[in-house]
DRENDO-1510 file (C-alpha; in Angstrom, 1 decimal, always signed):
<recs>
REC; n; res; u; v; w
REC; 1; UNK; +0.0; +0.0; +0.0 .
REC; 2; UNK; +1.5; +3.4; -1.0 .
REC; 3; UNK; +1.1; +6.0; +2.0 .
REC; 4; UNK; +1.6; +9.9; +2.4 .
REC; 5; UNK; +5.0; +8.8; +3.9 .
REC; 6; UNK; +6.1; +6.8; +0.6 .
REC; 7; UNK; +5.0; +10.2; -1.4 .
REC; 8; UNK; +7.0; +12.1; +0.7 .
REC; 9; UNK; +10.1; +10.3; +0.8 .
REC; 10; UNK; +9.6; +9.8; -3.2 .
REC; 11; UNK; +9.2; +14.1; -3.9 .
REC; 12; UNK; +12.2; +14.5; -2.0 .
REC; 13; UNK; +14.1; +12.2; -3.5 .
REC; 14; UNK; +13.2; +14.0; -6.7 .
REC; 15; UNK; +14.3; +17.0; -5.0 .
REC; 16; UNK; +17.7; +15.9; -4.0 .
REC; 17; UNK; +17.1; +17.2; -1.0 .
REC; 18; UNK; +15.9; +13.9; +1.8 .
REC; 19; UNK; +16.2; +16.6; +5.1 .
REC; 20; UNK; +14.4; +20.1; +4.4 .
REC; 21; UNK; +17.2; +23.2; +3.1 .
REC; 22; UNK; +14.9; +25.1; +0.5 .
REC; 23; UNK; +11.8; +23.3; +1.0 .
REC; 24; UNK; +10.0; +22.7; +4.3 .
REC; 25; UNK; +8.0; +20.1; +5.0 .
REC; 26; UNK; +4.7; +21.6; +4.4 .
REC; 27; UNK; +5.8; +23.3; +1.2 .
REC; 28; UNK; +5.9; +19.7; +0.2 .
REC; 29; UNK; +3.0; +18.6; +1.7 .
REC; 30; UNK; +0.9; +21.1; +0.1 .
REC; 31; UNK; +2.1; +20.3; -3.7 .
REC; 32; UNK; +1.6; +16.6; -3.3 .
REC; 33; UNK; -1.9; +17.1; -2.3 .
REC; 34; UNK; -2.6; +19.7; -5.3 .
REC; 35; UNK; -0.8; +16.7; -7.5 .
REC; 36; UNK; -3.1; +14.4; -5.6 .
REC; 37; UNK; -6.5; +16.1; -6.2 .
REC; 38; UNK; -5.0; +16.0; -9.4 .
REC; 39; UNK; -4.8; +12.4; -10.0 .
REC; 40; UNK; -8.3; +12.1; -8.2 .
REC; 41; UNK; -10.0; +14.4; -10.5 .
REC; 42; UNK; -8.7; +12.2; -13.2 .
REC; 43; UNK; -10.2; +9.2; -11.7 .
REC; 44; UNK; -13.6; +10.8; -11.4 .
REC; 45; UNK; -13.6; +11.8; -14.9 .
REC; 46; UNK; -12.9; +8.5; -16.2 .
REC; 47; UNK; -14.8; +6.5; -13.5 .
REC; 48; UNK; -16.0; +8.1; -10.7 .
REC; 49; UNK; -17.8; +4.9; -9.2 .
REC; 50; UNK; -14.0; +4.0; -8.0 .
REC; 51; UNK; -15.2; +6.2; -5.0 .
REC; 52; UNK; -18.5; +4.9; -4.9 .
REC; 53; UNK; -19.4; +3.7; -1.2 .
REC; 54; UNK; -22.6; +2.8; +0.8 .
REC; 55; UNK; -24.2; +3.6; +3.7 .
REC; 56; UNK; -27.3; +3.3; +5.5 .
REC; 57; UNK; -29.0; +5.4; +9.0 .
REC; 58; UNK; -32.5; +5.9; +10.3 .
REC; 59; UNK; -36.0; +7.3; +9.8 .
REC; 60; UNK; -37.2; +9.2; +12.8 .
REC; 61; UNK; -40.7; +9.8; +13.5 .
REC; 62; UNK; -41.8; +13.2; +12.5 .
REC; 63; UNK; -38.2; +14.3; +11.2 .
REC; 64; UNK; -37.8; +15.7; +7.9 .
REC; 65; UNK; -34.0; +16.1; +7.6 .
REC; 66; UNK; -31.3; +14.7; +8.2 .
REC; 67; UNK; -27.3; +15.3; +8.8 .
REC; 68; UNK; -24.4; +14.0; +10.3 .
REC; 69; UNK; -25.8; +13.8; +13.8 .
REC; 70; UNK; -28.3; +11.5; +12.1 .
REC; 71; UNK; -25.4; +9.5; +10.8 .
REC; 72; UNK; -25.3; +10.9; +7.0 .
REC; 73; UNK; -21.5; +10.9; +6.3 .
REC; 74; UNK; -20.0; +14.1; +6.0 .
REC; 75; UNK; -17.7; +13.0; +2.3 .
REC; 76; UNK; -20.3; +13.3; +0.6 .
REC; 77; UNK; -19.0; +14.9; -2.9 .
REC; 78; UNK; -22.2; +13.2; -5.1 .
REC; 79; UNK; -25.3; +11.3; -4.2 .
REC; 80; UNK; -25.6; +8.3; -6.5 .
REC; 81; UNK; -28.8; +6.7; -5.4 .
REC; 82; UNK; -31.4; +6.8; -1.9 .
REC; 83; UNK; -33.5; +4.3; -1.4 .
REC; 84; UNK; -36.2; +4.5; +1.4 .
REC; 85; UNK; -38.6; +2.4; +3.5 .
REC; 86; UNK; -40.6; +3.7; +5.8 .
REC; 87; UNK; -40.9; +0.8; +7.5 .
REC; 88; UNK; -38.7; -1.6; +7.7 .
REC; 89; UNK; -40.1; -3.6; +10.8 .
REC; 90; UNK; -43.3; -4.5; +8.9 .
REC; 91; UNK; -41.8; -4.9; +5.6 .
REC; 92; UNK; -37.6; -5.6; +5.7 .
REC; 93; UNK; -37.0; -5.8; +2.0 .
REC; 94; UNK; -40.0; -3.1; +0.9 .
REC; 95; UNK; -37.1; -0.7; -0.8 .
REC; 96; UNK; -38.1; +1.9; -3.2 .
REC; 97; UNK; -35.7; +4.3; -5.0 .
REC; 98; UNK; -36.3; +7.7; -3.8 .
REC; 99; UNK; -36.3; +10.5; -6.5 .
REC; 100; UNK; -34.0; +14.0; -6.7 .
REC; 101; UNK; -36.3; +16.8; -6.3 .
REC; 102; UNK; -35.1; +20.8; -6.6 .
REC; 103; UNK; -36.6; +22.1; -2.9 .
REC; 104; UNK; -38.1; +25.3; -4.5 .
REC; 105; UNK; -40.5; +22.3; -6.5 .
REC; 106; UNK; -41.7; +21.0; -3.6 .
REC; 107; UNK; -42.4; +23.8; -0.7 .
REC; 108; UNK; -46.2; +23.3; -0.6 .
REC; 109; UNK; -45.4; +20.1; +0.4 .
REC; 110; UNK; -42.5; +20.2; +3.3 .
REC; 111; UNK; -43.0; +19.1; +6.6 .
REC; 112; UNK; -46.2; +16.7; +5.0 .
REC; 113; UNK; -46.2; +13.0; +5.8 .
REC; 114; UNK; -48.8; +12.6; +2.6 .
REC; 115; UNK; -47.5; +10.2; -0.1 .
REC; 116; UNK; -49.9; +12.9; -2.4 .
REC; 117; UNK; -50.6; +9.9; -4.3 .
REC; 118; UNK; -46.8; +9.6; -5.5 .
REC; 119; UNK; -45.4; +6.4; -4.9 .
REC; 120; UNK; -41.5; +6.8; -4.8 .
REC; 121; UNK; -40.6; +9.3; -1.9 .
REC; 122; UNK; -38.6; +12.4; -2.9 .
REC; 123; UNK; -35.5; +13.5; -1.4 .
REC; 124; UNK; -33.9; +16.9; -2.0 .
REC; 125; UNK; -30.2; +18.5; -0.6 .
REC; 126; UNK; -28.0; +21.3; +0.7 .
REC; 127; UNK; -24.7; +21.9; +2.3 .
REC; 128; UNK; -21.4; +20.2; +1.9 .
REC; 129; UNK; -18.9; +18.3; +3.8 .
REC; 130; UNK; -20.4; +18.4; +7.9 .
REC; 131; UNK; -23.2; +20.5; +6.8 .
REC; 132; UNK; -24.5; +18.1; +4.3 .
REC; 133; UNK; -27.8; +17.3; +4.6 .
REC; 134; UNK; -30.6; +15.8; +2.8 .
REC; 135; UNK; -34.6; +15.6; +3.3 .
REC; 136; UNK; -37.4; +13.8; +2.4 .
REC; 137; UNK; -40.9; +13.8; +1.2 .
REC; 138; UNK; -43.5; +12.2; +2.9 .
REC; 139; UNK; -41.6; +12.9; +6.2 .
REC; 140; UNK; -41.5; +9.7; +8.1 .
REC; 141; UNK; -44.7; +9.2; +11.1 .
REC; 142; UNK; -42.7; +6.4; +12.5 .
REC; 143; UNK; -39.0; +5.7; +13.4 .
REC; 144; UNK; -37.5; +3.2; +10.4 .
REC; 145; UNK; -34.0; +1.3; +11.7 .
REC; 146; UNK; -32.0; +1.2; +8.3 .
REC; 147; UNK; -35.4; +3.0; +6.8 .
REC; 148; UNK; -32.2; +5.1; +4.0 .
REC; 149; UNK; -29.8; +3.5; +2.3 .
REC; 150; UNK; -27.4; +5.7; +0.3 .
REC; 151; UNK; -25.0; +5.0; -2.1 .
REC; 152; UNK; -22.3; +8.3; -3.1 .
REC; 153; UNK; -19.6; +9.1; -4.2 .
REC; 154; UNK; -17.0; +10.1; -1.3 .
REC; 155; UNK; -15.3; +13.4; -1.1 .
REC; 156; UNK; -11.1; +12.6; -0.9 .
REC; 157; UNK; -9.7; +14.3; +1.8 .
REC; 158; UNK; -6.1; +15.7; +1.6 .
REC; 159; UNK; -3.4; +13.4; +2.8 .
REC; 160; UNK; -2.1; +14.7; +6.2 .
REC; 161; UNK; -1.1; +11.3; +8.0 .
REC; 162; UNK; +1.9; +9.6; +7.2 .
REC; 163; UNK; +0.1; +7.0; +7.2 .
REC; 164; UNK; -2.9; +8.1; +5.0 .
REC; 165; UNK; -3.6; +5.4; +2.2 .
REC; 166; UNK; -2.9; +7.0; -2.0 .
REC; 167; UNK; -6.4; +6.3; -2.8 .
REC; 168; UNK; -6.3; +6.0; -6.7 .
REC; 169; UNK; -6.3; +2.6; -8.8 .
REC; 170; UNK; -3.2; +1.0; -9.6 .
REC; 171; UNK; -1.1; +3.2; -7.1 .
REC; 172; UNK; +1.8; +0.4; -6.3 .
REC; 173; UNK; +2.7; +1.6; -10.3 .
REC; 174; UNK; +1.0; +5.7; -10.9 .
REC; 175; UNK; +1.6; +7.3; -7.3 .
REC; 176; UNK; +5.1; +8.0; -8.4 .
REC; 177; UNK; +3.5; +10.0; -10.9 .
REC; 178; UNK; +2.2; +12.4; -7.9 .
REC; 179; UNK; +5.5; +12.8; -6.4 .
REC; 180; UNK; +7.0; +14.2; -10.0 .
REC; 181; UNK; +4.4; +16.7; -10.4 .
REC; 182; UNK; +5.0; +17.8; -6.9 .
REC; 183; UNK; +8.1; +18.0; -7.2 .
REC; 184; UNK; +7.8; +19.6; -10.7 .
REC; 185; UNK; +6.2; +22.3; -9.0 .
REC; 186; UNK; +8.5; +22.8; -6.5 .
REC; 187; UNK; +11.8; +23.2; -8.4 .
REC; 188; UNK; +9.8; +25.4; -10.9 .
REC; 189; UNK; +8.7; +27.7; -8.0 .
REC; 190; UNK; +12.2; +27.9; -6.7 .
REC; 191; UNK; +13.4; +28.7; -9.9 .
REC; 192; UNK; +15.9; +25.7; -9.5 .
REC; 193; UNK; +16.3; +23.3; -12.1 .
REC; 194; UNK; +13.6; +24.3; -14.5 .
REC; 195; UNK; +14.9; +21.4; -17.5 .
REC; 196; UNK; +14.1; +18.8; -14.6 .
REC; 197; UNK; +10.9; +20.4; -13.6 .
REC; 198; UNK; +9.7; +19.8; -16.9 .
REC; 199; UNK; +11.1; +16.3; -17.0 .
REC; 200; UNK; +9.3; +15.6; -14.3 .
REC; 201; UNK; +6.2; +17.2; -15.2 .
REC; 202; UNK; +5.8; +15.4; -18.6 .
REC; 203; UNK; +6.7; +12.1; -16.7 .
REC; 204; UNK; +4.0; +12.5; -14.3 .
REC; 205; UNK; +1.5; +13.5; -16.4 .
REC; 206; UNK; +2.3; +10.4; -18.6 .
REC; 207; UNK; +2.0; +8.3; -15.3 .
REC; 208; UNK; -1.6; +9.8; -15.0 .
REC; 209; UNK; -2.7; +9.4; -18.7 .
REC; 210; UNK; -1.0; +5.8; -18.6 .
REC; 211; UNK; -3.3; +5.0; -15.4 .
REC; 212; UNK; -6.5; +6.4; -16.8 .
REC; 213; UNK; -5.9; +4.5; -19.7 .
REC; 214; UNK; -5.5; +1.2; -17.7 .
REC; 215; UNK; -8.5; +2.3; -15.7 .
REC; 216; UNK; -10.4; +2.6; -19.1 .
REC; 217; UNK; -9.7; -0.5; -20.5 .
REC; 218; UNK; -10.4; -2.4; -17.1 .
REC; 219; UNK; -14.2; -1.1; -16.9 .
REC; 220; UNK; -16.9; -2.9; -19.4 .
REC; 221; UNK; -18.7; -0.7; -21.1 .
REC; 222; UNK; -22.1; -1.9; -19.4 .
REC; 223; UNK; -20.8; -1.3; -15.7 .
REC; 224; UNK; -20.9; +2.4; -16.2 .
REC; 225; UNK; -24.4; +2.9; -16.5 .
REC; 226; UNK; -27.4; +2.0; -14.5 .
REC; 227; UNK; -30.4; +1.7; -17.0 .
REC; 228; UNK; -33.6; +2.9; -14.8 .
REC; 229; UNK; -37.1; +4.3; -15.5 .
REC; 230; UNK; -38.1; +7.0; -13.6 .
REC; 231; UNK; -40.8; +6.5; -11.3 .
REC; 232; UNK; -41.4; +2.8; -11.9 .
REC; 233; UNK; -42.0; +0.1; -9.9 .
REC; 234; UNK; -39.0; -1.5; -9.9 .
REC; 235; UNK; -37.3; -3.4; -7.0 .
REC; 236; UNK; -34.3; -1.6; -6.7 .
REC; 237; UNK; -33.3; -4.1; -2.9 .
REC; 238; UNK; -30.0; -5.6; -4.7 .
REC; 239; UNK; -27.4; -2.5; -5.3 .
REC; 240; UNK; -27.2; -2.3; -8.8 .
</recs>
């Protein structure tokens, strides 16, 4: 498993420099999270379903929204799908997909626990990161153990650890690629070595085109879509 640490000791290593003399420690830091993001970003664009994870928390009687108190997570970068059951102690495996809504569409109807004879619930959201929180229509009457279950795509935090896991495919063979755009950066920003920065540069961003190609060819062209039809009855309990 490649780690922050591994990163670390690879930029500086680029650097000729393994003990900080022109570049401190969070100077480095901070470009191999900017080359990070970078690498993410690709990832996302080519298959963002590599961060896809899953989740589930309760329905509360007579509560509308919910957030991370409630146990949403607080990654939350895109919501991929919400299924609900209002209750799941008379009917375990009675799972519907719940529909996107735009709030402004549905303001005559907040705060109602009236299916309005709709049968998928609605779910609408706002905020990001802790303050991420989503809401539903009907709101619940009763509580509902495990009444959501939510599928997104997570938010990638910045590596701080030294321990903190490269999260991108294939990273035992592209991380590198991170460490020579970081390091790319670096000696271009101290004006030092500007024929090796762009070495570097062009070698990482090969690394990154190499890995999204890999990525590319890896994924059949039917996992990347989930056929559905809005509104239907369809029994949505296996994930996709």
């Amino acid at each position: 498993m490649i780690t922050n640490s591994i990163l670390t000791a690879e930029t500086r290593m680029l650097l000729d420099e393994v003990t900080a003399k022109s570049w401190f420690d969070a100077e480095v830091q901070r470009e191999i999270n900017f080359a990070y993001h970078e690498f993410v970003s690709a990832v996302i664009t080519t298959y963002e379903d590599f961060y896809r994870t899953f989740t589930t928390f309760n329905f509360v009687a007579n509560q509308q929204e919910y957030g991370s108190v409630d146990g949403v997570p607080t990654d939350v970068f895109k919501v991929r799908r919400v299924e609900t059951n209002y209750d799941v102690a008379k009917a375990p495996n009675n799972f519907i997909k719940s529909l996107p809504v735009d709030i402004t569409q549905i303001r005559d109807q907040l705060g109602s626990s009236n299916f309005g004879g709709i049968r998928n619930s609605l779910y609408y959201v706002f905020g990001f990161d802790s303050s991420f929180t989503i809401g539903f229509v009907p709101t619940p009457t009763i509580d509902s153990t495990g009444g959501v279950k939510f599928w997104y795509i997570k938010n990638i935090a910045n590596l701080s650890l030294s321990t903190d896991p490269v999260s991108i495919p294939y990273s035992d063979r592209y991380a590198k690629g991170i460490s020579l755009i970081a390091a790319s950066m670096l000696l271009r920003k101290g004006q030092q070595e500007e024929g090796a920065s762009e070495r570097y540069m062009l070698e990482g961003q090969n690394m990154k085109g190499q890995m999204m190609e890999e990525l590319e060819d890896r994924i059949a062209d039917d996992s990347k879509i989930i056929t559905d039809t809005l509104g239907m009855s369809l029994d949505f309990s296996e994930p996709f």
